[in-house]
Wavefront OBJ file of the C-alpha trace (Angstrom):
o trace
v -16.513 1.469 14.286
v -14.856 -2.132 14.275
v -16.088 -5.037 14.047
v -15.656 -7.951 16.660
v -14.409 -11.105 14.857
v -15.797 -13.062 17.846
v -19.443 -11.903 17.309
v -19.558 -10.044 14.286
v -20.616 -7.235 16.197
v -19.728 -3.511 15.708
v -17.358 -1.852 18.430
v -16.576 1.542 19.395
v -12.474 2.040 19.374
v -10.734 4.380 21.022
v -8.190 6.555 19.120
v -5.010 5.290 18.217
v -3.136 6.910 20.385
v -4.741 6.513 23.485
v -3.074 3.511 24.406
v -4.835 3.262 28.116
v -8.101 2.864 25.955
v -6.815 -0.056 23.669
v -5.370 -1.877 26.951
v -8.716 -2.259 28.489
v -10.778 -2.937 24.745
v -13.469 -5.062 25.307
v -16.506 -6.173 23.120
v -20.029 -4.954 25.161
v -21.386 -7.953 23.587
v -19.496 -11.045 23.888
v -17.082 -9.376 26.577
v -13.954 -10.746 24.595
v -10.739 -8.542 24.888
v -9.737 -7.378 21.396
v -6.727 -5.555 20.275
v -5.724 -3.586 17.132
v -4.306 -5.604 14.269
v -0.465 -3.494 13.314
v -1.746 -1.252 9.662
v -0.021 -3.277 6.941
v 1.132 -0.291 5.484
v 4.037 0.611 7.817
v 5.769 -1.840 5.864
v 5.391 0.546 2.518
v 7.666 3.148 4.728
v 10.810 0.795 4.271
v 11.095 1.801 0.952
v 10.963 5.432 1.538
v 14.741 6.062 1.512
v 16.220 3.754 -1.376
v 13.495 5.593 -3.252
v 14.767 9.156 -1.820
v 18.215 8.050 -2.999
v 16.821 7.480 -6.726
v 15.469 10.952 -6.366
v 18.730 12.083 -6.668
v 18.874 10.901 -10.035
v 16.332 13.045 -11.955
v 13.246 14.850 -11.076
v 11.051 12.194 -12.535
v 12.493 9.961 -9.728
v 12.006 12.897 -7.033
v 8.132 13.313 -7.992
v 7.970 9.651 -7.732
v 9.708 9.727 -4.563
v 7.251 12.549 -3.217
v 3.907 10.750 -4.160
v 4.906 7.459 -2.942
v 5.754 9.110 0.634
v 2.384 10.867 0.818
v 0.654 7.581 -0.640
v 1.735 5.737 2.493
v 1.484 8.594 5.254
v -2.316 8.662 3.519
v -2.474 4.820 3.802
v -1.220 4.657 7.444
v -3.615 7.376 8.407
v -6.371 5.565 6.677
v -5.574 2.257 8.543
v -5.658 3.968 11.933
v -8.562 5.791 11.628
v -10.893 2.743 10.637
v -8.650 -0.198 12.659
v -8.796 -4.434 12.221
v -9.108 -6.099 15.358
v -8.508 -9.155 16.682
v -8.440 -11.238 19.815
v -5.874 -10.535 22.167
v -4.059 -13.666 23.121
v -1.358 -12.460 25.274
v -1.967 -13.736 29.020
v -2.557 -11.167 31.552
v 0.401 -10.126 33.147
v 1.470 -11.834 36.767
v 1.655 -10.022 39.701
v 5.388 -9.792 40.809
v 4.488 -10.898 44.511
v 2.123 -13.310 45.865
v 0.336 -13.579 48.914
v -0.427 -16.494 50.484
v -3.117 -16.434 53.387
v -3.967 -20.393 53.696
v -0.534 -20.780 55.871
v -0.845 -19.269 59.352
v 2.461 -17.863 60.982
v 4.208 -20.643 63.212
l 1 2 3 4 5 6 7 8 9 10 11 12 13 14 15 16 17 18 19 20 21 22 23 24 25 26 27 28 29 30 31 32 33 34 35 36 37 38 39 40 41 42 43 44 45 46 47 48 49 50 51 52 53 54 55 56 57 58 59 60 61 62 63 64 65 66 67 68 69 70 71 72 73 74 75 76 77 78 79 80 81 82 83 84 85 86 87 88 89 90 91 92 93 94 95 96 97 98 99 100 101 102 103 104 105 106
């Protein structure tokens, strides 16, 4: 469970991957719509490859290499499971067509 950082209080999340269930995230509470802060981790998993590249250059390198990869999958599985939130601040989309009903037909 999450906390609401509009009222402090704690809110159920859906899983990270059900996307349908983050788009309609709501606090029962205060009724504001919250959305998942991005793990910080991810960024960690640029420097996978320049470190897999090293890891050419000894077996020390490759063991370092190998921990450091399962450090961050571990971190980025650790972030999703127990997610930030924060208020979504994105409008809600427009409808592509409006309908006007005040103006009768000539």
């Amino acid at each position: 469970m999450a906390m609401c950082p509009a009222c402090d209080h704690q809110v159920r999340t859906p899983s990270f991957l059900n996307l349908d269930g983050w788009k309609h995230l709501r606090c029962p509470y205060c009724k504001a719509r919250l959305e998942m802060k991005p793990p910080r981790s991810f960024l960690l998993g640029a420097l996978i490859a320049p470190l897999f590249v090293l890891a050419r250059q000894g077996q020390l390198f490759e063991i370092i290499a190998f921990v450091f990869l399962f450090a961050t999958i571990f971190l980025v599985l650790l972030e999703s499971s127990y997610p930030k939130l924060r208020l979504r601040k994105r409008p809600q989309a427009k409808p592509a067509v409006w309908l006007k009903f005040n103006n009768p037909l000539r």
